[in-house]
C-alpha positions, 0 to 999 in steps of 0.5 A: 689149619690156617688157610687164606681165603679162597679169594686169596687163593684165586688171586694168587693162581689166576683162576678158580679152583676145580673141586672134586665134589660139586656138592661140597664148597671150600674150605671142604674137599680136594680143591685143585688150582692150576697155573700155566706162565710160557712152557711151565705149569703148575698144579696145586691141589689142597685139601684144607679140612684134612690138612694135605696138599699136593704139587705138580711142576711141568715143563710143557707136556711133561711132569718134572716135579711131584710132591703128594701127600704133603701133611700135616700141614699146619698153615698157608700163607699168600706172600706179596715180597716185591711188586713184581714176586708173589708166592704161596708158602706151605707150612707143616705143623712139625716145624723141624720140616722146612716150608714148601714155596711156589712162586706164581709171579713173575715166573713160576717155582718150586722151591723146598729143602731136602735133606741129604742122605743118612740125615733125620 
């Protein structure tokens, strides 16, 4: 899986990762960035060695998105569109899926493609 770097990634989420071992550094193991702009919060987890990631948006206290499990993954990529607009795309390795984007800057989203009912 092709990942940024981590100081990439701590750049882009403002903060350093928590990890879910201490003994073991990245790209190895859950890491977890969390990211708060006014009432709005995200979670971004990402285990790179097995190539799944996981997303929670809140509004305050309250989750109002969760996607788990996202995999296989097959790339990151830290984007800088505009001066002002920074986000983080997760692409899968099955490229019929479409991307995944949380925009970090200047105000915080989650954007994917659904399919509609019956479509596979």
């Amino acid at each position: 899986m092709e990942i940024p770097e981590l100081a990439d990634l701590i750049w882009l989420f403002e903060g350093e990762p928590e990890r879910q071992y201490d003994d073991v550094g990245w790209p190895v193991g859950l890491h977890s960035f969390h990211l708060s702009r006014g009432p709005t919060a995200i979670l971004f987890s990402i285990d790179a060695t097995a190539g799944e990631a996981y997303i929670s948006l809140y509004a305050g206290e309250e989750e109002i998105a969760s996607l788990g499990r996202l995999r296989p993954l097959g790339r990151l990529s830290v984007e800088r569109h505009r001066p002002d607009t920074e986000s983080l795309t997760l692409w899968f390795r099955d490229e019929s899926k479409e991307p995944i984007r949380i925009q970090t800057r200047p105000l915080i989203c989650l954007a994917w493609d659904v399919m509609g009912l019956g479509e596979w």
